[in-house]
Every structure is written in C-alpha cells, then in structure tokens.
N, C-alpha and C positions, 0 to 999 in steps of 0.2 A: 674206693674210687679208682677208677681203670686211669685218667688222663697220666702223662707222664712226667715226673718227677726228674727235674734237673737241678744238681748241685755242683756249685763250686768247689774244686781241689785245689788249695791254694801248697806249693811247695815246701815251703818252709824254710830254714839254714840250706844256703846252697853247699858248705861244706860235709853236710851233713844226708841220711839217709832218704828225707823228705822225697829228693827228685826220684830215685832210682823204686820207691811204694807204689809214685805215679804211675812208673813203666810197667814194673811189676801187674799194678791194676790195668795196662793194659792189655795183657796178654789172654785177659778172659774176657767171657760176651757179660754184660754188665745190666742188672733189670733197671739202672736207675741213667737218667743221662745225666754225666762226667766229664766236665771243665777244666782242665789244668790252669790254674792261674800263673804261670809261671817265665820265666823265662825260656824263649823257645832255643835257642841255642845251649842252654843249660843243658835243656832236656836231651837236646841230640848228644852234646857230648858225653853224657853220659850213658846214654843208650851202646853210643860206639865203645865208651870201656868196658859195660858190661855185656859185651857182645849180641846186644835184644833186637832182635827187628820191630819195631816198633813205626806207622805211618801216623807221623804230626802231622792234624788239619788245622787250619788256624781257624781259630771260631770268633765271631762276631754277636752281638745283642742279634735277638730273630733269628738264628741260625739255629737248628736243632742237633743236639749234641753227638754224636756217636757213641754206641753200643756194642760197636763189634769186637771180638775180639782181635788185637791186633792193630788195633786203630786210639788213637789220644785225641780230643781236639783241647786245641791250646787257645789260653785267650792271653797274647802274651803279652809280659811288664818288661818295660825297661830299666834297665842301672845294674844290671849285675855286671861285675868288671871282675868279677874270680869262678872259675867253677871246677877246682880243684878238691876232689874227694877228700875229707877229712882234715883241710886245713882253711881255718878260720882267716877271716877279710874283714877288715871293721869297714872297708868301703861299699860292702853287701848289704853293710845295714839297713839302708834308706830302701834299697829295692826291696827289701824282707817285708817292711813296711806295708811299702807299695804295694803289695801283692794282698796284703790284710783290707788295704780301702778300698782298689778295686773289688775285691769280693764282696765286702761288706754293703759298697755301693748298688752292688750287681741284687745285692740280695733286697735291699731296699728300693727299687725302684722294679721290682718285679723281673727282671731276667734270671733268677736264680731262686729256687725254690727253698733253699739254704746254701750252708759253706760249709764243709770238713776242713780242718787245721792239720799238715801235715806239722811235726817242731821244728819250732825256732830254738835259737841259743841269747838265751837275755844275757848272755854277758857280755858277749860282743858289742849286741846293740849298745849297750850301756858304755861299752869301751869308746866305740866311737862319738861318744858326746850325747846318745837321745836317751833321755830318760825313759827306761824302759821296765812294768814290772812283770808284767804276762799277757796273753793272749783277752784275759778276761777284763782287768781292765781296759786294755787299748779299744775293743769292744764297746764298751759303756760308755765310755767317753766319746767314740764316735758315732754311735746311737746317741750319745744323749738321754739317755737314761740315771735317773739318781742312784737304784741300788743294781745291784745283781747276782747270783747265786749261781758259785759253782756246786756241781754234782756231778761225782763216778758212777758209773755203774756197770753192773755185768750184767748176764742173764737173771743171773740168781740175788741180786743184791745192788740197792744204790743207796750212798753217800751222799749227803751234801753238806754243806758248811757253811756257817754262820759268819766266820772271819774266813781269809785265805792264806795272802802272803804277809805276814805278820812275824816279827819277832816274836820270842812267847813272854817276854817280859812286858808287853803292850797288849797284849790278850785281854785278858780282865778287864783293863776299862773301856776297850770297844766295845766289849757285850753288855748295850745298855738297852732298855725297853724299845727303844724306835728303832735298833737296827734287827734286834730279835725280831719285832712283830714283823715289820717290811720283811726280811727274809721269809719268816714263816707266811705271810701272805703271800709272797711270792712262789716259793714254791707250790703251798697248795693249791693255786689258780693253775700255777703252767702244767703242773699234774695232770688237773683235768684236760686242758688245753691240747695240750704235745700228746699225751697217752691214754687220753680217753680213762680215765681213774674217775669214774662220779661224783666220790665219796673219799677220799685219801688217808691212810692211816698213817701217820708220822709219828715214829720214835724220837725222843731228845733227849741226850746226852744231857748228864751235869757236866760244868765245869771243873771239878774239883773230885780228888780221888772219895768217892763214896756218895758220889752227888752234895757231899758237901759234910756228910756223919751229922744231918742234923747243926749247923752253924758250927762244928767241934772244929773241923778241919775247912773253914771260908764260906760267906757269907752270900756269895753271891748266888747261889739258888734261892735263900732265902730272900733275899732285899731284890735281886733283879729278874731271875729265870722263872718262881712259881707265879709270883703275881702277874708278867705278862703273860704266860700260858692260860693262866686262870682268864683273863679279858680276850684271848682269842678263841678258847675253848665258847665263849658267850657268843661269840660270832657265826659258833656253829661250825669251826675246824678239830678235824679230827686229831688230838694230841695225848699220847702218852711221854708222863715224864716231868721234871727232870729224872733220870733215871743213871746210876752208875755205870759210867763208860765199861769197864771190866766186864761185865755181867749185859747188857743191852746188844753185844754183839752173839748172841748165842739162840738157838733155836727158836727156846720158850717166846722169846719176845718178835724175832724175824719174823716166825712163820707167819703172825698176823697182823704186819706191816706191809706199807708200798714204801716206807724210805726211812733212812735212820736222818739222824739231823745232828751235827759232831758241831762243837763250840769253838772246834781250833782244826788248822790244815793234819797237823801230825796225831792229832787223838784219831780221825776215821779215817784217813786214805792209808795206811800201812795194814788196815784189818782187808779192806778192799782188796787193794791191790796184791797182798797176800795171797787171797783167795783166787784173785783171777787175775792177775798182770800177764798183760799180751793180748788180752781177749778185752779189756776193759775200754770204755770210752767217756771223754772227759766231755760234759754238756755243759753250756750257758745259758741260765734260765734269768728270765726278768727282761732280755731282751724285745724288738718289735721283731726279729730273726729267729731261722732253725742255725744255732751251732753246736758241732759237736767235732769233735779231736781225740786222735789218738792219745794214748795212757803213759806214751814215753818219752824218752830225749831224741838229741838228734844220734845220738849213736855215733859219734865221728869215727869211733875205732871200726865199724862195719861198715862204713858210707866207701862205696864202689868195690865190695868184696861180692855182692852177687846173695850176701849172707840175711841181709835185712829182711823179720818178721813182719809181712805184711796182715797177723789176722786180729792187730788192733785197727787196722785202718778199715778194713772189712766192717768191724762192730761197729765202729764210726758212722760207715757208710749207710750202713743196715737203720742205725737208731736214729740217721740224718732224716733218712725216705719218710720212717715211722712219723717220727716229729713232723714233717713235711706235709704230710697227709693232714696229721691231726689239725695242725692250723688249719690247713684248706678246706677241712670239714667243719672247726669249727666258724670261720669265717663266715662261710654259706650260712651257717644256722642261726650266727647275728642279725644278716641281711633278709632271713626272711621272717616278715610282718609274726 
C-alpha cells in the first residue's frame, strides 16, 4: 500500500536520551510521517544544548506530518517542570504519562497509524507515588485488553514471552494453561496480522533446565506446558516444543522458526539482545494498536552529550510502518464481503 503512514514519537524520560533520538530523527528526510508527542520547550531546549538546528511545527489531529529533513512536528503535552539532561524529576512523572495516553488515544481514534516509545525510567515514576511497571502494561490497561505479549526482535530473530516483569520466584505458577494458550493465541493471530506470516512457526521454551529431564528436574512441562501445546497444536497452530532453553537458541531449530516463545523475561531477551542490542525493537502484541520501542534505557549518563544511538529507534520505526501497513491490509481484507 502507497497511502502514508503516520506514527507517534512519544519522548520519553525528559532526563534522559528519549528528547535528543527525536532531534536526532530529525535531521534526515523520513519515509514515514513523525509526531513528537512531547513537550515542545523540552524539545527546544535541548536542541539548543545540543547545538541542532531543528524547525518545531506544532501538529494538530488532520494536520499531516512532516517529512523533511530538518523539520519535527510536535503534538505537545503539558506538565514537564524539569528538562535538565540527565537528572531525574519525580514531578516529570505525570507528563511521561501524559505523553503515553495522548498517543495511545491518538492511535485509537485513528490520527495515528501507531506510537514508537522512546524510554521511560520506572523508578521515578514509581518514586513519585504512581504505580508504575512498564510501558507494556500501562498499554493493556489503557486498551483494555485482558492479556498482552511482549516480543524483541531484530532482523534475524524475535523473542517473545509468556511472563514479563516478574520476580523468578513467582515464575512457575503464572505459567498456567489459560495464560500459556492466550499468549500463544495471541501471538500467532498478530503474526499473521502485523507481518503477514500465513502459517507461524513457534518455538517454545521449557521452563526448567532440560525442559524439565523428563519430570527429574520439575514438573511443569509435564502437568502444564505439553498438555496445553498438545490442545493448541489441535487448533491448527504451529508449535514445536517444550524444548530446552540451552539448545532451542541455536541454528538447527531457528532456521525454521518465525519466533521463539521464552517462559520467563531473563531466559530469552539476554540471547536477543546479545545478538543484536541497539538494533533490536521491543513490540506489543494483543493490543487494538501498532506498538513498538526502542531496546534500551533512558541512558542518563549520554542524555545531552550529542553521543545517543539512535539505530534502535530507526528499527522501531521501520518495524512501526511494517506492522502499520499489515493492520491496514488486513482490515480492508475483513471489510470485504
């Protein structure tokens, strides 16, 4: 599809690297049109410390985005009261917020094709009184949606996860049949959905070192992970596994996958992001939305040094459009008879 693809850039931590990705992405001509959600005096002052000629248009709903190099348009939020490089404001928190609903609103009522997530800093938030746990819940919650599935990915490889932010000692009895099958239903629909995959092959992780050694070494492959793979697989979804984490990240098995599917945050995003950190992009699947975010923090120790990688926001960007598209195509192909 030729029409054009417009996404929200929402800033992030004002202390932090988010504003200065923005500028950064402004200095080139862009195939996709680019929103800043942010605070527009933010943006200027830091334009000014990092010496960027950068022209803020303030953008409105109906307004079409800019392109050019050279140019930002802004859709700006109110409540930032610090924009000091690398030093943390718990009174930042609520506008960080703000910047998350206006987009997310922008996306749900059709002015916005999707949202890119520049980082936040959850500890702030949470310093300041809001209970805060990530990007991906505050999401779901403001969708209104029951589950949702993070997923990394690079070029060559995507992640995704059954649990997220979790202690590991509450691991195990989240992973119970209803949250496995919802995950795996979810994923494999928005596969096809966002990336046009017909057919999806998913890899999945045991929980337990060996996939479990046969009940030797924990029970939970046996009593919870085969039997629900075995009733999705009836479904007609494509599933290898449980399979041993050690061993599931390596050729044999990748080459003929679309996605590994990891039981816990820290068993698959360290092989990830191994592989490709800086280049990676963090997605939210299960939402009615395109989201996708860069792979890092906010960087405070680079924020207004001029130093900030911008080529996970790039991937962001790139896998925003892609996802953007795919909805759009597969919409139309609902709506006709």
């Amino acid at each position: 599809m030729s029409e054009r693809i417009t996404l929200a850039l929402t800033a992030g931590e004002p202390a932090g690297i988010g504003p200065e990705l923005c500028l950064q992405l402004a200095g080139q001509e862009r195939r996709v049109g680019i929103v800043a959600v942010a605070s527009q005096p933010l943006l200027e002052a830091r334009a000014r410390l990092l010496g960027l000629s950068v022209q803020i248009i303030a953008w409105q709903p109906g307004m079409v985005a800019s392109t050019a190099a050279g140019e930002l348009s802004v859709l700006h939020v109110n409540g930032c009261i610090s924009d000091q490089a690398g030093q943390l404001d718990t009174g930042n928190s609520q506008y960080v917020l703000d910047t998350l609903t206006c987009a997310a609103e922008g996306c749900l009522n059709g002015s916005f094709d999707g949202m890119v997530t520049a980082p936040v800093h959850k500890g702030v938030i949470n310093d300041a009184g809001i209970a805060f746990i990530g990007h991906t819940e505050f999401l779901q919650e403001l969708c209104g949606v029951e589950r949702v599935v993070m997923m990394l990915a690079t070029d060559e490889l995507r992640v995704a996860l059954v649990t997220t932010h979790l202690p590991l000692k509450d691991v195990s009895a989240a992973i119970t049949p209803e949250r496995l099958s919802q995950v795996v239903r979810i994923l494999n629909a928005d596969l096809k959905t966002f990336f046009n995959i017909a057919q999806p092959r998913i890899l999945v992780a045991g929980l337990n070192p060996h996939a479990g050694e046969g009940g030797h070494l924990g029970r939970e492959e046996i009593e919870v992970i085969e039997p629900t793979l075995a009733r999705l697989r009836a479904e007609g979804i494509g599933l290898t596994g449980p399979l041993p984490a050690d061993t599931l990240f390596t050729p044999h098995w990748l080459d003929n996958a679309d996605v590994a599917l990891a039981m816990f945050h820290d068993q698959g995003l360290p092989v990830l992001k191994f592989q490709g950190f800086g280049r990676a992009v963090n997605i939210t699947l299960g939402l009615p939305i395109v989201r996708t975010s860069v792979d890092h923090g906010t960087a405070l120790d680079l924020a207004g040094t001029g130093k900030a990688d911008g080529g996970s926001l790039l991937t962001a960007i790139r896998v925003g459009e892609q996802m953007a598209r795919g909805l759009r195509a597969n919409q139309i192909k609902r709506e006709i008879p």
